[in-house]
PAGUPA-971628 format. One record per residue (C-alpha): x, y, z. Coordinates in steps of 0.05 Angstrom, whole numbers, plus 5000, padded with zeros to 4 digits. Layout:
BEGIN
XYZ
...
END
This chain:
BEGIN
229130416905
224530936865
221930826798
218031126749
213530926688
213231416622
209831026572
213330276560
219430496604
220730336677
227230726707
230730616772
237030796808
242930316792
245229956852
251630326891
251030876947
244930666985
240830326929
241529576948
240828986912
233828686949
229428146934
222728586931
227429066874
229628496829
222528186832
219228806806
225028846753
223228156732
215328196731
216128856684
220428466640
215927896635
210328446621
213528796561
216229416598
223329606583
227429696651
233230226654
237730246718
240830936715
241931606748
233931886757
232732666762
228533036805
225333346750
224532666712
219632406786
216133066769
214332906699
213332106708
206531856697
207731426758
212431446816
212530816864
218330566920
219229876950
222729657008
224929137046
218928837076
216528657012
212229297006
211329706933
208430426956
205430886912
207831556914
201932066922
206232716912
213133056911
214633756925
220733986900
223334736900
217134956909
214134586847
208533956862
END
């Protein structure tokens, strides 16, 4: 799952297709709760990534990665 932070807001994919319902996702979902973020699970753009003020994925192995860039279309 990818998320992304612009101001108080924390978006990330809703779980169907290949976004699954993991341990390490509903964590993170909890602790921004907890924090006073607001969490929206919803369909997130490409253009949206480029414009976050931050961009991070976790996985399975209990990792959260920060996302150094994306290059879309040409545009970093």
């Amino acid at each position: 799952s990818c998320y992304l932070d612009q101001g108080n807001v924390i978006s990330t994919p809703a779980i169907k297709g290949t976004i699954l319902p993991g341990i390490t996702r509903k964590s993170i979902i909890d602790v921004a709760l907890t924090k006073g973020f607001q969490v929206e699970e919803r369909l997130v753009s490409v253009d949206e990534l480029l414009d976050a003020d931050e961009v991070f994925c976790t996985g399975t192995a209990v990792v959260v990665s920060p996302v150094g860039s994306i290059t879309y279309q040409g545009k970093r």
